[in-house]
N, CA, C and O of each residue as an XYZ file, in Angstrom:
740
protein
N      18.477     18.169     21.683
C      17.265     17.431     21.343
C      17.509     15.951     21.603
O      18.518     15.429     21.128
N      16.470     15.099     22.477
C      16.811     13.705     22.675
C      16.778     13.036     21.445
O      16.407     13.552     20.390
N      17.232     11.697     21.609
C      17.077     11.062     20.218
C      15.809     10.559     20.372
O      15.188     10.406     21.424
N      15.343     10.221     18.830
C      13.900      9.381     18.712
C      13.877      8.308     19.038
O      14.700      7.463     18.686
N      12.818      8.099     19.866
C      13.046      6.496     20.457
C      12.373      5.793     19.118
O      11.457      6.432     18.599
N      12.722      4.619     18.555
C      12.362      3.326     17.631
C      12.611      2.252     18.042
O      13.569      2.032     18.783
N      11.625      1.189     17.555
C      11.373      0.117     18.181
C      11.602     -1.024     16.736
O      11.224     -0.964     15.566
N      12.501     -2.145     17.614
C      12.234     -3.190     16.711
C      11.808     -4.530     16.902
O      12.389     -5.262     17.704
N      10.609     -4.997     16.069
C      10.350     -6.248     16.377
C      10.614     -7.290     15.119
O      10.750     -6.824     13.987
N      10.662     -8.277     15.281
C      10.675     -9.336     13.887
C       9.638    -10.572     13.902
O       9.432    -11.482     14.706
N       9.089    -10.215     12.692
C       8.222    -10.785     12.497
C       8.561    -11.811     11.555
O       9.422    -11.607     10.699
N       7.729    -13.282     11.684
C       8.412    -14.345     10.288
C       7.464    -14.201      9.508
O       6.393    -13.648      9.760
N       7.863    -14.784      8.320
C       6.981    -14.118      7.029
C       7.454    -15.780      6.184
O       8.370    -16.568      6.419
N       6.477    -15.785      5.282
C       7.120    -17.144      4.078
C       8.630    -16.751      3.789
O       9.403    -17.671      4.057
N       9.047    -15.946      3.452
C      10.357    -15.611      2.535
C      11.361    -14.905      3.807
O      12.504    -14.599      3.467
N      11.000    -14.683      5.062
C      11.922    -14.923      5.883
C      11.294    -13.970      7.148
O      10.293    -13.254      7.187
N      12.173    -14.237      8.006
C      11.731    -13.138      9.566
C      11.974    -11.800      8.939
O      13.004    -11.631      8.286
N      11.004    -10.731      9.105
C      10.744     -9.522      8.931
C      11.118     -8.523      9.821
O      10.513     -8.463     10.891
N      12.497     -7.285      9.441
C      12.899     -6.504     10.655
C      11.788     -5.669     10.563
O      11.446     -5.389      9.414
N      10.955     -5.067     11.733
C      10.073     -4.346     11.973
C      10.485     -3.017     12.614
O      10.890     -2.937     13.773
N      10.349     -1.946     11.751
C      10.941     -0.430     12.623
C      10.116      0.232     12.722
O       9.660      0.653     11.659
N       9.273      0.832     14.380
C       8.012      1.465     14.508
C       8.609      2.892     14.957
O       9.764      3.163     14.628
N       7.897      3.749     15.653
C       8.056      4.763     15.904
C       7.188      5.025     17.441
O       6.381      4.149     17.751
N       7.259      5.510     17.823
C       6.168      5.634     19.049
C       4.943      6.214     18.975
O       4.238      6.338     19.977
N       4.575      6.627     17.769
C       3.103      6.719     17.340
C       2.847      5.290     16.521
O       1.833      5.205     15.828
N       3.691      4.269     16.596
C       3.495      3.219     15.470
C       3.386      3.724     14.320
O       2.357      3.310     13.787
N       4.057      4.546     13.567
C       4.213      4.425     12.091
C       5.467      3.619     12.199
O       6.362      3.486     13.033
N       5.104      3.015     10.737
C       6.136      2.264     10.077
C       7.062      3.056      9.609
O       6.741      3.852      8.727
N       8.473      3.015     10.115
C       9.595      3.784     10.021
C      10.767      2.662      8.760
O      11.510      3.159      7.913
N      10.650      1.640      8.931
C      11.676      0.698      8.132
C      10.752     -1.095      7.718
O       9.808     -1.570      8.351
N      11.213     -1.499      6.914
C      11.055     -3.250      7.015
C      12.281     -3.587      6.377
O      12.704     -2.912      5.438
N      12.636     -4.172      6.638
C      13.666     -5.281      5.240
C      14.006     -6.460      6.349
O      13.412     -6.515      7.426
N      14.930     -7.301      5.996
C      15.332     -8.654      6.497
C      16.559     -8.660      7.326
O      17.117     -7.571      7.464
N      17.123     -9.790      7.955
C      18.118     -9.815      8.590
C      19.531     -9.837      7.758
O      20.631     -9.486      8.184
N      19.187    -10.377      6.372
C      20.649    -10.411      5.536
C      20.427     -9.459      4.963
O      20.657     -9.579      3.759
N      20.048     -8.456      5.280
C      20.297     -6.874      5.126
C      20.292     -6.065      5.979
O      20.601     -4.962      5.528
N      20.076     -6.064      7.084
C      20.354     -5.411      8.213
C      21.415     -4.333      8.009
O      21.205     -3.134      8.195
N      22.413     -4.788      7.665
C      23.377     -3.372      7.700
C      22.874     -2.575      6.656
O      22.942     -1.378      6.932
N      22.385     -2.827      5.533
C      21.346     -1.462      4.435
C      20.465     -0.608      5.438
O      20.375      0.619      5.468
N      19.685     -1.757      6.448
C      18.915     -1.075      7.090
C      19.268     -0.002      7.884
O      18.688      1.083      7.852
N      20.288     -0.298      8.658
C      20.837      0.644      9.712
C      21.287      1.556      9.113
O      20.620      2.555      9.381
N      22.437      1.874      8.112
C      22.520      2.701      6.886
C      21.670      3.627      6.599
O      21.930      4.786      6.923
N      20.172      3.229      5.759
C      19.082      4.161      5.836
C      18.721      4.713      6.692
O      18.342      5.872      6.523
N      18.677      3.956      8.321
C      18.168      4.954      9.345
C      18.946      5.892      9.919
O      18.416      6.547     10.817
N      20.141      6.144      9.618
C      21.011      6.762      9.898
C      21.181      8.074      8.720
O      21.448      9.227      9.058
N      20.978      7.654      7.365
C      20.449      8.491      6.645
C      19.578      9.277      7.125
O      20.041     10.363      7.475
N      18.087      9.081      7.328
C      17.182      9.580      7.200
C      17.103     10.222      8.845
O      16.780     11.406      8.950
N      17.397      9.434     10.095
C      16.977     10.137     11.364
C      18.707     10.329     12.234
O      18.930     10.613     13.411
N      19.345     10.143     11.498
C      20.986     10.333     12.080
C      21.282      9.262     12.916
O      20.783      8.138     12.970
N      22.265      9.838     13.626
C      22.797      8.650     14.323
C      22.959      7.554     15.166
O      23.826      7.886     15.974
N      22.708      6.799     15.323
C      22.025      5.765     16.148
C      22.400      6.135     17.912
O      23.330      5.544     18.461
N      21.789      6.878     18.453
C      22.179      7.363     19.966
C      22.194      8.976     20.092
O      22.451      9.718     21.040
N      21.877      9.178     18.978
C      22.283     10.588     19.064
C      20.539     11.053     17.906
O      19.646     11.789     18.325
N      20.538     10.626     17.036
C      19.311     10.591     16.285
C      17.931      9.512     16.447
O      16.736      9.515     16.150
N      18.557      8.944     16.866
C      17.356      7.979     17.149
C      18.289      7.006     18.334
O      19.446      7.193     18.709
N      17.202      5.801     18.788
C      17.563      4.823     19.646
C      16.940      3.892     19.259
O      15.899      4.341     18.779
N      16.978      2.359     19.149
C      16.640      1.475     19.160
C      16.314      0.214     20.136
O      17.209     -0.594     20.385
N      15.237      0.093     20.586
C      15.228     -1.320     20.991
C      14.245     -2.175     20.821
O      13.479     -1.785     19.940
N      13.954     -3.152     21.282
C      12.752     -3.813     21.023
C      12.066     -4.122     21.702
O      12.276     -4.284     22.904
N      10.490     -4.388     20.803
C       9.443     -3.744     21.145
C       8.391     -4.411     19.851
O       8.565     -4.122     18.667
N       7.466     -5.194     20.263
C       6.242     -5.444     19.883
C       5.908     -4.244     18.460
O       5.687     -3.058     18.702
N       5.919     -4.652     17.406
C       4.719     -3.427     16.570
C       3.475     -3.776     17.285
O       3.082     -4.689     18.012
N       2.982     -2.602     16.749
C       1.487     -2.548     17.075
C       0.562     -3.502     16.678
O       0.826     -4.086     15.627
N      -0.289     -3.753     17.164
C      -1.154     -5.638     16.621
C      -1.653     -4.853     14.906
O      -1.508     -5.371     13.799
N      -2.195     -3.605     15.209
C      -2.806     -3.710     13.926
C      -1.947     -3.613     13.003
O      -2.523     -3.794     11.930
N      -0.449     -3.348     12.810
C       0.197     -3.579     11.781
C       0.638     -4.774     11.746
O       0.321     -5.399     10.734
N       1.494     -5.509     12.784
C       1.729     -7.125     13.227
C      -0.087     -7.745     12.016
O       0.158     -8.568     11.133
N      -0.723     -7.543     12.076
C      -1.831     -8.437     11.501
C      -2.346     -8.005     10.350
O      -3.185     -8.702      9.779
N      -1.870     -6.604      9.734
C      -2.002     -6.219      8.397
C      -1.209     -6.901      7.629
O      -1.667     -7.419      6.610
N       0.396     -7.060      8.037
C       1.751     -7.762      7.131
C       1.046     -9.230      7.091
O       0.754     -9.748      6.013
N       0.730    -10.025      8.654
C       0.407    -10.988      8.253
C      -0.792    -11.643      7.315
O      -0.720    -12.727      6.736
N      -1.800    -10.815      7.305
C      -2.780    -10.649      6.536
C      -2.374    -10.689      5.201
O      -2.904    -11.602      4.568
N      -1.562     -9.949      4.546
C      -0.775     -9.602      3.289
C      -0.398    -11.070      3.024
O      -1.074    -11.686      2.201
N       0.502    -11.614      3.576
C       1.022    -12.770      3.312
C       0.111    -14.486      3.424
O       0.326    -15.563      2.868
N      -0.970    -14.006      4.455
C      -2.118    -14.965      4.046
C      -3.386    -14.610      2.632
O      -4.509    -15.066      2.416
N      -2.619    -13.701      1.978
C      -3.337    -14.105      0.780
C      -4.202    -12.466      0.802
O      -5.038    -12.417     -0.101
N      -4.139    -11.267      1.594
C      -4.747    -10.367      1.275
C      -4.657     -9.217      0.421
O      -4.834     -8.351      1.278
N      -4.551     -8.768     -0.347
C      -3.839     -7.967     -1.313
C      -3.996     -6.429     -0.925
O      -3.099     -5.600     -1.080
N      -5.457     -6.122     -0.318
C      -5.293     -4.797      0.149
C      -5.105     -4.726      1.555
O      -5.740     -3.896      2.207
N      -4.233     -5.574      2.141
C      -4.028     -5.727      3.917
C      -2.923     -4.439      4.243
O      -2.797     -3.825      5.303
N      -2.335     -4.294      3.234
C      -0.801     -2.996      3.822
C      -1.140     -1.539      3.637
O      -0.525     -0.648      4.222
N      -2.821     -1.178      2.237
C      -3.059      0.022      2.083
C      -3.124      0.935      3.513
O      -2.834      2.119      3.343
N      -3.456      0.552      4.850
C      -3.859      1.364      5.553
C      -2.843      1.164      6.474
O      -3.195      1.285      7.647
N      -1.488      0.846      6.236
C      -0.289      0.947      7.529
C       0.087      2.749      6.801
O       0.046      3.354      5.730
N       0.473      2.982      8.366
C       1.187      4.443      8.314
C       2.618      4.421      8.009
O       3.331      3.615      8.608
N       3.091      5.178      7.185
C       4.231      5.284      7.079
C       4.856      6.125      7.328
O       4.260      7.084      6.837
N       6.014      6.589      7.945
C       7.143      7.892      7.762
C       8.542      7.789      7.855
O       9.241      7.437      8.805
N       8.874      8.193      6.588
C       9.817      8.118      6.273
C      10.790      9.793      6.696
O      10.282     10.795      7.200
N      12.409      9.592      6.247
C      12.327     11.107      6.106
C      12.587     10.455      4.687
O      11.817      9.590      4.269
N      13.922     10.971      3.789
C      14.374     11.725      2.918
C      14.306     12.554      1.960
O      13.778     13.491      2.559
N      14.442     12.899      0.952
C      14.314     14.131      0.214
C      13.127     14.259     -0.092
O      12.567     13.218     -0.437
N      12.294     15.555     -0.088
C      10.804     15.510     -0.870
C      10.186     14.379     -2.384
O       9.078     13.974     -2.735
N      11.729     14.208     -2.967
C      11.449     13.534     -4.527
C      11.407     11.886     -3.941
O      10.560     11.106     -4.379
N      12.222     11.550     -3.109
C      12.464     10.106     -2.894
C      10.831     10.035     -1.989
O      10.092      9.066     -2.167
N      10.453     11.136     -1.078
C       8.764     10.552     -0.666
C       7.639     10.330     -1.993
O       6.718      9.528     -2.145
N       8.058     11.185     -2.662
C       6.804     11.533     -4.218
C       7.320     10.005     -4.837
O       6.404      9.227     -5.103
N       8.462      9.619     -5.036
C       8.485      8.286     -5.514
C       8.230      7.617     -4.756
O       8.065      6.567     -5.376
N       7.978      7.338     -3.314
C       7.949      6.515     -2.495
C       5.871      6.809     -2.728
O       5.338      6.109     -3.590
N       5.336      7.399     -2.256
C       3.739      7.997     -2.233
C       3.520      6.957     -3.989
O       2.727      6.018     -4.063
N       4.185      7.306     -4.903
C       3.793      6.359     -6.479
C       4.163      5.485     -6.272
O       3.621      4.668     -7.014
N       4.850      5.032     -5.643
C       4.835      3.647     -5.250
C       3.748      2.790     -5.054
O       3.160      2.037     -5.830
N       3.564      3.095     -3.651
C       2.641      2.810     -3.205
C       0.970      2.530     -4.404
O       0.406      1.459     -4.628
N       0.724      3.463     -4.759
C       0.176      3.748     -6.083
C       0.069      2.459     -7.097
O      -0.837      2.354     -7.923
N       1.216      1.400     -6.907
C       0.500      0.338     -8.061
C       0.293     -0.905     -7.147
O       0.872     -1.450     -6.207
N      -1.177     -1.130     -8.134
C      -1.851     -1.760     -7.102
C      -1.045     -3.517     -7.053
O      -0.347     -3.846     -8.012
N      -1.249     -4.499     -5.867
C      -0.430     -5.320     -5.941
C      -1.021     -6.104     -7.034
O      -2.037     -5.589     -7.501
N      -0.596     -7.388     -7.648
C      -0.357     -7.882     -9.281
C       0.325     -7.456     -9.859
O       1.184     -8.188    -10.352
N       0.350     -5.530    -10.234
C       0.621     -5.275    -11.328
C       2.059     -4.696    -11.381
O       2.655     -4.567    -10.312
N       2.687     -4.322    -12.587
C       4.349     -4.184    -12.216
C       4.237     -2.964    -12.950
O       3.265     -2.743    -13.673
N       5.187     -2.158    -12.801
C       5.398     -1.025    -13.550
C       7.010     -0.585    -13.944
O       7.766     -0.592    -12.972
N       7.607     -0.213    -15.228
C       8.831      0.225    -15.390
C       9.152      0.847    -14.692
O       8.443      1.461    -13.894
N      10.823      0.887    -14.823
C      11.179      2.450    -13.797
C      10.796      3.825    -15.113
O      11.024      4.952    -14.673
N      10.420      3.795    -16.163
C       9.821      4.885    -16.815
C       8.918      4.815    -17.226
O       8.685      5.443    -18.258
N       7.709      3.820    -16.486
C       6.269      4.343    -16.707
C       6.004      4.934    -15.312
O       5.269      5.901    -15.111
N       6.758      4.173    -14.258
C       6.364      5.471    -12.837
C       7.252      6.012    -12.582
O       7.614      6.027    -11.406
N       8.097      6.793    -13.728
C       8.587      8.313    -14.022
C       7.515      8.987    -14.285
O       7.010      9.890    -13.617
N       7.030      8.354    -15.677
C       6.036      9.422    -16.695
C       4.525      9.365    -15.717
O       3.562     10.102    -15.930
N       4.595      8.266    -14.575
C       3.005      8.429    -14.223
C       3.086      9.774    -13.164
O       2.270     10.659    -12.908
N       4.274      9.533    -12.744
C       4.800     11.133    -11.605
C       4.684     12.117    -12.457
O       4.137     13.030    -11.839
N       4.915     12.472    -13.637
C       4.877     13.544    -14.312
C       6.182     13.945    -14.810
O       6.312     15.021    -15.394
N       7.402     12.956    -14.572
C       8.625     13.292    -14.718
C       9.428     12.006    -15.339
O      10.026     11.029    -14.888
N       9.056     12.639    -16.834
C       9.151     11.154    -17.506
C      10.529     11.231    -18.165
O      10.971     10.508    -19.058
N      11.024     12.090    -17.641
C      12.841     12.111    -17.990
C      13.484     11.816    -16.939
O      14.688     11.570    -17.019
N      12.778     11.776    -15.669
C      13.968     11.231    -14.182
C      13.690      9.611    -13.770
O      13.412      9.012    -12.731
N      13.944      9.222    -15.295
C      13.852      7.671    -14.854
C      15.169      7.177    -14.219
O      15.436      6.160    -14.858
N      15.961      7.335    -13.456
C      17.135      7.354    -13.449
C      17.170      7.580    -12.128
O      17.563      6.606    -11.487
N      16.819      8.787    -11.331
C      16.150      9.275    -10.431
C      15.113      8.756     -9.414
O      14.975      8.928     -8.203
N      14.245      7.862    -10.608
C      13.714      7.029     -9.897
C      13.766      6.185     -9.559
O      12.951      5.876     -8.689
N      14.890      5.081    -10.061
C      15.381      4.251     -9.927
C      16.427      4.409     -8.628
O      16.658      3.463     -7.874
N      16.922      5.506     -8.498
C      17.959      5.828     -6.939
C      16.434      5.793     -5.908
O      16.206      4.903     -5.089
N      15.698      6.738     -6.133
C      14.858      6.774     -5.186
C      14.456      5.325     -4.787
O      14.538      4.924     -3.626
N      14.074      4.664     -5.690
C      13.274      3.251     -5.704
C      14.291      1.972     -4.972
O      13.900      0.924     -4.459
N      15.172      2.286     -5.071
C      16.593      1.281     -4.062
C      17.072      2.298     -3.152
O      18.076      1.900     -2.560
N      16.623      3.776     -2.739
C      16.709      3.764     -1.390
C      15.151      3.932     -0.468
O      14.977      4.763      0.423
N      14.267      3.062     -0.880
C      13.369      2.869     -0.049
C      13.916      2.082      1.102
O      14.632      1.096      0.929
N      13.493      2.632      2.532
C      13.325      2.145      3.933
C      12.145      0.813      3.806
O      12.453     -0.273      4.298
N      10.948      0.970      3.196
C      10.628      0.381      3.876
C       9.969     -0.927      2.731
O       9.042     -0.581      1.998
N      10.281     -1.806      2.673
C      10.062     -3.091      1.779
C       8.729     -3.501      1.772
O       8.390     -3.465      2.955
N       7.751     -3.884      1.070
C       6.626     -4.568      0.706
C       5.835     -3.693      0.969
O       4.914     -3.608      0.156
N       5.815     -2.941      1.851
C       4.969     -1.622      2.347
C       4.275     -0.521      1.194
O       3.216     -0.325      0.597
N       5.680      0.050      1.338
C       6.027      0.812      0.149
C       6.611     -0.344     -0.957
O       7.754     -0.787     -0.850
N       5.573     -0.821     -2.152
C       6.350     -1.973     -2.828
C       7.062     -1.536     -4.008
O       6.521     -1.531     -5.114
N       8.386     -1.130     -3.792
C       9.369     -1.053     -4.683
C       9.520     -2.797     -5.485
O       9.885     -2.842     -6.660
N       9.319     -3.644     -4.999
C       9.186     -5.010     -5.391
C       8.439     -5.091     -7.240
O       8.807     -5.688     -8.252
N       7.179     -4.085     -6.911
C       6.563     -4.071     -8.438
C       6.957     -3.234     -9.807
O       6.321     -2.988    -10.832
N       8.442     -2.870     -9.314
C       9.338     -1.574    -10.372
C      10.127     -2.771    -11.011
O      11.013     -3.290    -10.333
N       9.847     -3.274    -12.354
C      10.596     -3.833    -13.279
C      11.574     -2.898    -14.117
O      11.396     -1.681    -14.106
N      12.813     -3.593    -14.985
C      12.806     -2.905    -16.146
C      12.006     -2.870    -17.068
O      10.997     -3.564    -16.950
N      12.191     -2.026    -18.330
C      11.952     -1.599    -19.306
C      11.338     -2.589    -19.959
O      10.466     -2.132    -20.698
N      11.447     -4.046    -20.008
C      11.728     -5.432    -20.743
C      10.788     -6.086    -20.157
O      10.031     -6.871    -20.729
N      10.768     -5.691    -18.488
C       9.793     -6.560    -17.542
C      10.413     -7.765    -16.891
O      10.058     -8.885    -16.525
N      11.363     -7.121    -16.911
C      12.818     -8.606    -16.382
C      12.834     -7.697    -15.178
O      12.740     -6.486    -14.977
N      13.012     -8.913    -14.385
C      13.270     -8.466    -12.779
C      14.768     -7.824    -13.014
O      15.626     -8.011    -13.877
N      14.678     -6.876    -11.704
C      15.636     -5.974    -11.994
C      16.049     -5.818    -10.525
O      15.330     -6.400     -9.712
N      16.988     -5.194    -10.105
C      17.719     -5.341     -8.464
C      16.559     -5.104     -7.745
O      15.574     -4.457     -8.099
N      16.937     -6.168     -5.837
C      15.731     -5.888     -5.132
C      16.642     -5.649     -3.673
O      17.170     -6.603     -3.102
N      16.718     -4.583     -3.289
C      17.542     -4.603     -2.058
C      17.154     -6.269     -1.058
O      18.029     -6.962     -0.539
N      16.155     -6.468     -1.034
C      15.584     -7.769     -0.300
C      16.096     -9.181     -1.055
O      15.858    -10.323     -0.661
N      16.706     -8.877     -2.002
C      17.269     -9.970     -3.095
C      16.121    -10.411     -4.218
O      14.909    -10.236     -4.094
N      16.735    -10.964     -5.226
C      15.742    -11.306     -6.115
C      14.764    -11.969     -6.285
O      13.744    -11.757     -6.940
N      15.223    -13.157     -5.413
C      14.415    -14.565     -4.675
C      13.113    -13.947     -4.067
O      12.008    -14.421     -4.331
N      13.285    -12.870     -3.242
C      11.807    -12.251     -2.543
C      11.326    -11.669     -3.559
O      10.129    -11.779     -3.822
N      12.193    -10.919     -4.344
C      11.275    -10.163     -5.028
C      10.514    -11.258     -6.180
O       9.440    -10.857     -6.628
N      10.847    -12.148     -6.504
C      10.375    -13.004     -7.311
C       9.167    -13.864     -6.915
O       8.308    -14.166     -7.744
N       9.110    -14.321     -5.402
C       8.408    -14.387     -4.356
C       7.253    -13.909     -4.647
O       6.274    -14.483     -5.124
N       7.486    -12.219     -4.168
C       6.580    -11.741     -3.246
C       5.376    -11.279     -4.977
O       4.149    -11.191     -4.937
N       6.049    -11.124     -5.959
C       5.416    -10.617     -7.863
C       4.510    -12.232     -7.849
O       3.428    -12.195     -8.434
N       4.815    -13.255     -7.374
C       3.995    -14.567     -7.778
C       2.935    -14.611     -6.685
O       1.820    -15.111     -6.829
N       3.448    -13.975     -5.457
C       2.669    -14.035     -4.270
C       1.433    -12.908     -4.437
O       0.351    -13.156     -3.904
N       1.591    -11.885     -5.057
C       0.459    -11.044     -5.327
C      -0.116    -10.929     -6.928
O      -0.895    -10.120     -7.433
N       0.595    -12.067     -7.488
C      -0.381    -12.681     -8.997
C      -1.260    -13.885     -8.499
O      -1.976    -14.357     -9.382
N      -1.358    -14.534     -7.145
C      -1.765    -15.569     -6.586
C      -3.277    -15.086     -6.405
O      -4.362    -15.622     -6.629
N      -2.765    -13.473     -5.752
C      -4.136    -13.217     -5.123
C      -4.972    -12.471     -6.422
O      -6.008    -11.852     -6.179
N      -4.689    -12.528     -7.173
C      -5.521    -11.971     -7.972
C      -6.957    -13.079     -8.847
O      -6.970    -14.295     -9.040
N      -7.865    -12.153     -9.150
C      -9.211    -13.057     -9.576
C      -8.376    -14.414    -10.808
O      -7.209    -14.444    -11.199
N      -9.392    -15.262    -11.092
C      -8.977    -16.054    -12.688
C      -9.388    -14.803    -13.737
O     -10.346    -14.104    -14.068
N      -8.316    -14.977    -13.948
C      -8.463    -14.355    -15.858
C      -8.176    -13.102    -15.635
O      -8.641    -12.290    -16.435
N      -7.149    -12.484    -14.239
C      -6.917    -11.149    -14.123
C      -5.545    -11.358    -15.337
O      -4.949    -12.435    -15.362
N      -5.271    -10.563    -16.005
C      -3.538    -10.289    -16.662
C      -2.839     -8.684    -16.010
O      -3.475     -7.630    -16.029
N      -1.557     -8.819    -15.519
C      -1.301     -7.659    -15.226
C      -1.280     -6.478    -16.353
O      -0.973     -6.538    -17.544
N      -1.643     -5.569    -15.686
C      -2.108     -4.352    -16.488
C      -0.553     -3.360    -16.748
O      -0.481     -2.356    -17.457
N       0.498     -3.941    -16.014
C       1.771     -3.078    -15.778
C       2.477     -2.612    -17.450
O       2.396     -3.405    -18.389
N       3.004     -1.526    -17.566
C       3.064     -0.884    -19.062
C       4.899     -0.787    -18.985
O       5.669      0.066    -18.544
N       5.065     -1.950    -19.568
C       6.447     -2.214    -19.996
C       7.297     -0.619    -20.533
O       6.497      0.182    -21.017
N       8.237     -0.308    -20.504
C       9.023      0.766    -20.825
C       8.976      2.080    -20.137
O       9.722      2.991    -20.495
């Protein structure tokens, strides 16, 4: 079986140039940054094997309409990323956490055991928390809005600085007199 061809482009963003991983239908296969790059390659090697043998890489333009959804996002749009495609592989549980992810809307933050209990699996907070730091794909899928328990920022594969960023950057876009609705614990 040939390997999958993937494409990478980088895009700049406020909080830094954006690695872009498409697919040849343009789904969004990866995002994260350049001072993570080796996480990145890591995951894709996880999820589609080995670089030459599971997939291939080179670069390559994303598609305009995602190129202008991210940038959209970052000029202030809050529902600009609902309609990028995504595909990921790994385990059925890490997509179901990845799919609830997606699920809170941007502003609001959620524990790693209120989107246990909103999945229905309000004992694999733990679980979700592995799933939730091995997301591929950053801001997309926003693992960014998974606090602790306390509501204290908590690890961000992208570092804390973005993630601190990107939680002020989508309380920006929200109406006057919105308060996040996110359910501590």
């Amino acid at each position: 079986m040939a390997p999958e061809p993937l494409f990478l482009d980088r895009i700049e963003s406020p909080i830094g140039t954006m690695l872009v991983i498409t697919d040849a239908a343009g789904a969004l296969r990866a995002l994260d940054w350049p001072d993570h790059e080796a996480r990145m390659r890591r995951l894709l090697r996880r999820h589609f094997g080995a670089e030459g043998t599971g997939f291939t890489l080179a670069a390559r333009p994303a598609p305009a309409a995602l190129r202008e959804a991210l940038l959209a996002y970052f000029a202030g749009r809050a529902d600009a990323l609902g309609g990028i495609a995504v595909r990921t592989g790994g385990t059925a549980f890490q997509r179901a956490v990845w799919a609830a992810l997606r699920g809170i809307p941007a502003g609001e933050t959620l524990s790693y055991g209120a989107l246990a209990a909103r999945m229905g699996r309000p004992r694999a907070v733990r679980a979700v928390g592995l799933a939730n730091g091995a997301n591929p794909v950053a801001i997309v899928v926003p693992c960014h809005r998974v606090t602790g328990a306390d509501g204290s920022l908590t690890g961000y594969a992208g570092g804390l600085e973005r993630k601190r960023w990107l939680l002020a950057h989508e309380a920006a876009m929200q109406p006057r007199g919105w308060a996040n609705a996110g359910t501590p614990g």
